[in-house]
N, C-alpha and C positions, 0 to 999 in steps of 0.2 A: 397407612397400613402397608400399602407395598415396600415402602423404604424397610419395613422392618422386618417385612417379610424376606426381602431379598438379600440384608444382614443376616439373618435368622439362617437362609441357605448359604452364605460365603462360610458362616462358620463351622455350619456340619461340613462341607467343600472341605473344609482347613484338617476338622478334626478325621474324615477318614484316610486325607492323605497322609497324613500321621500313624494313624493305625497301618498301615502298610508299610510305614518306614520307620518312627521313632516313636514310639509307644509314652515312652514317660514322660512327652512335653505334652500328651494329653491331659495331664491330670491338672494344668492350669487352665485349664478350658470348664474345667468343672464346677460345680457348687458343691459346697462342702455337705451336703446332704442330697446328694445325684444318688439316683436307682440305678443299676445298670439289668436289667434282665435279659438273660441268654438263653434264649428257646428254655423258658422254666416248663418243668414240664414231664412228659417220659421219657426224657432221654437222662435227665439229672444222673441218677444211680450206676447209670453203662458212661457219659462221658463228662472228662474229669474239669472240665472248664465251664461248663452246663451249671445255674442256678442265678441265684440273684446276688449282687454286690452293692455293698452304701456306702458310701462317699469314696475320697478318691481314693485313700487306703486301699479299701474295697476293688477297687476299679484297677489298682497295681498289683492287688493280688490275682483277680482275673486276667490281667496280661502274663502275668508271672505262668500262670496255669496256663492257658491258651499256650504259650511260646514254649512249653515245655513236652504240650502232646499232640497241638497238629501244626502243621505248616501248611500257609497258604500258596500255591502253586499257582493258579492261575484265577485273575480279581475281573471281571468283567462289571460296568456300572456306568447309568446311564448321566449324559453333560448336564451340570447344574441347572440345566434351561428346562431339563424334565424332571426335576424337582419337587416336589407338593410341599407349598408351605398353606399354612393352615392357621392361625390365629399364634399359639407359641410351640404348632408342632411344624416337624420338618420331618417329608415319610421320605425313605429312599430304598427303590429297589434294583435288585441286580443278580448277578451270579458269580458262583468261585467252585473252583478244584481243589479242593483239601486233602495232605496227606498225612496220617497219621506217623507220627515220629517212628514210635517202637517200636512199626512194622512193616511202614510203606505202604501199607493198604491207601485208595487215593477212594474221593470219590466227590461226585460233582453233588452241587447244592444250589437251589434260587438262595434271596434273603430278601427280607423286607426291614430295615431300619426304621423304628418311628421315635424319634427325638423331642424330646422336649425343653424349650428353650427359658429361659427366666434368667434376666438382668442382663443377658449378653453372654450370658456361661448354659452349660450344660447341664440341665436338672434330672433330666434322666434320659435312658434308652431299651426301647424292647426291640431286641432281636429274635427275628423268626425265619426257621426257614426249613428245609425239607428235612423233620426228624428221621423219618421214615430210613433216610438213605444215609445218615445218620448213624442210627442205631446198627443198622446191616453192618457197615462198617465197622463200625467198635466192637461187633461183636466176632467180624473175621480176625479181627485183631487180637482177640485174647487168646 
């Protein structure tokens, strides 16, 4: 169980160093029927990368969205060795400074990643993290 647990963490390790740099070699890490959820929730309506995505399709069109209305400024998160792996989930928390493209407004955020792992790919993911400062945001933005 550890070996597969500590598999289980090298590859979310893999997939968000990815997410920080090249987005579309994500989408081989996936299963072809991966959930991806982005703080679903109250912020959906106010920001435009907010909702749920299915397969990878799905998941390049949330990057497509994401890289078009905030930019991540500053990524804080902690060494794979504090990791929570958990039967085929992998939880990972942290912090980032995000800027929204079309107006500069920045503003800081926690996150909580909880990954779900099956056959060695990516079956889904829920992210969550401070709507609140979030929504503030988006809405000095308009």
């Amino acid at each position: 169980m550890v070996d597969n647990q500590e598999t289980n963490i090298k590859l979310v390790e893999r997939v968000i160093d990815l997410w920080l740099q090249s987005k579309k070699e994500i989408l081989q890490y996936l299963t072809d029927d991966c959930v991806y959820e982005i703080t679903p929730g109250s912020t959906e309506p106010i920001v435009p990368h907010h909702g749920t995505y299915h397969g990878p399709k799905g998941v390049a069109d949330f990057f497509s969205k994401n890289d078009d209305s905030v930019e991540t400024k500053k990524c804080s998160r902690p060494p794979p060795s504090q990791y929570v792996a958990v039967g085929d989930k992998v939880v990972v928390a942290g912090s980032s400074t995000y800027e929204i493209v079309r107006s500069g407004v920045q503003y800081d955020s926690y996150w909580v990643l909880i990954w779900k792992i099956r056959d060695g790919k990516i079956a889904g993911l829920k992210m969550l993290f401070d709507e609140d400062a979030a929504r503030d945001a988006w809405e000095k933005s308009k």
